[in-house]
N, C-alpha and C positions, 0 to 999 in steps of 0.2 A: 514333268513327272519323271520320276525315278523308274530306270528298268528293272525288274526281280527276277530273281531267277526262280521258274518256277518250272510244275510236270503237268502233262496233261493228264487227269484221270479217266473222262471221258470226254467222247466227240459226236458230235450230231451235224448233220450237215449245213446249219447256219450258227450253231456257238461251241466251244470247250469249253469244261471243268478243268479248272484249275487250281492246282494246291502251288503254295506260295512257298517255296524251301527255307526252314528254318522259325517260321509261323505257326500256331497250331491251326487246323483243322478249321473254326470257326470262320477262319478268312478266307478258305476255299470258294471259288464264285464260277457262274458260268459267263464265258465273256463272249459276245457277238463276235464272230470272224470279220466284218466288216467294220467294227469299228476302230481298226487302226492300233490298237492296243496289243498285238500280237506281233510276235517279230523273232526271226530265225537266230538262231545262236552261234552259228557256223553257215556262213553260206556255201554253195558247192554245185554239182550237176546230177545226172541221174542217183547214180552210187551211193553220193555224199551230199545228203539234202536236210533240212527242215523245215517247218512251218514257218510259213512266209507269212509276211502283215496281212495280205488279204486273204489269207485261209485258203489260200490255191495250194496246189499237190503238184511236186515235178511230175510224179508218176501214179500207182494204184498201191501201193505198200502200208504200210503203218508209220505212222508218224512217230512213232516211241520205239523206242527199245524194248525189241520182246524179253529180253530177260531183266532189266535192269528197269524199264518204264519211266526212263528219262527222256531229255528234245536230245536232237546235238546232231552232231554228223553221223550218217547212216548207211550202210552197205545194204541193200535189200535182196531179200530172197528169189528169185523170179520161179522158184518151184513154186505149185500150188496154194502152200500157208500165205506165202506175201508178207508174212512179219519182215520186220528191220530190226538190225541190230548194231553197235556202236563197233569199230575196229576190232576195241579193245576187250567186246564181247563173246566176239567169235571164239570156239574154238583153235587152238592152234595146228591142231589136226586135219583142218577143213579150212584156210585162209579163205577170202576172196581174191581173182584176179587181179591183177596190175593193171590188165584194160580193161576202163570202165565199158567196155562195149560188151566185152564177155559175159556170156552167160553163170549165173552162180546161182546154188542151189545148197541152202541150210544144210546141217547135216541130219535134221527131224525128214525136211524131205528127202533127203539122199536114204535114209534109211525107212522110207513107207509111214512115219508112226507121225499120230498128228496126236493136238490137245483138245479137247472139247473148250470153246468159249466158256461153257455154262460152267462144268465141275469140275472143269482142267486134267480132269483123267485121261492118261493116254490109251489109243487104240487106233486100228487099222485103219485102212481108207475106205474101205467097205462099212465100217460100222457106226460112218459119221455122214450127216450130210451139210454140205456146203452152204453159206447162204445163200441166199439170191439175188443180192445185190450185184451190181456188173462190177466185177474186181474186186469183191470182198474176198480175203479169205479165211474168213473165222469158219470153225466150223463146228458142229453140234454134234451131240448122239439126237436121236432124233425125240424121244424122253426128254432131256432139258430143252430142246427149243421148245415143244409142246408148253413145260412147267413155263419158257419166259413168256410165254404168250397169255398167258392167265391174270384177269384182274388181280391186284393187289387189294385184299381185306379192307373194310374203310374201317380207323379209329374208332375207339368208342370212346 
């Protein structure tokens, strides 16, 4: 088989969606993390990681780029949010360190303001709550996680 290069859309903790670059839409599929089919793009260590063949995690971060929602090599935030982002995404205002031991902190967390998962609206740390997952750090108003918690309508 041929490798693609593709993005993850979403992630559950036994498969990803994935969109196929350059494909439309229709070939988008969810793939088992276990079956071998998944493979990093850049390998690296803490800092500069991605999605390895069996779906393990250097660390607790995001696998994609928060701004851009690509794999690749990743600096990660260790404030609060836990997004990741590619070098080349950062701000130039806010580099990360030279040592990958160093601590580094987005400039969303450097500055207090987070995004809602749900409506991507920014606001305080006060007016969002966190998930519950152990090292998640999406976070919500507490109104949209409510709305994601709601059956979906069945078809008619």
């Amino acid at each position: 088989g041929k490798w693609c290069a593709s993005k993850v859309l979403l992630s559950s903790e036994s498969s990803v969606r994935v969109h196929y670059q350059g494909w439309p839409a229709k070939w988008d599929e969810w793939i088992d993390r276990s079956a071998g089919r998944l493979r990093a793009r850049q390998a690296g260590g803490k800092r500069a990681r991605a999605l390895e063949d069996e779906g393990g995690r250097g660390d607790n971060s995001e696998d994609v780029c928060a701004l851009c929602e690509e794999v690749g090599q990743l600096v990660c935030c260790d404030g609060p949010c836990r997004r990741s982002f590619h070098i080349e995404c950062v701000p130039l205002n806010n580099p990360p360190p030279h040592d990958e031991r160093a601590k580094w902190r987005c400039a969303d967390c450097l500055a207090r303001r987070y995004r809602c998962f749900g409506c991507k609206e920014w606001a305080a740390r006060d007016e969002l709550q966190q998930c519950a997952a152990r090292h998640c750090g999406k976070m919500f108003h507490p109104a949209c996680l409510l709305a994601s918690l709601q059956p979906f309508p069945k078809a008619a």
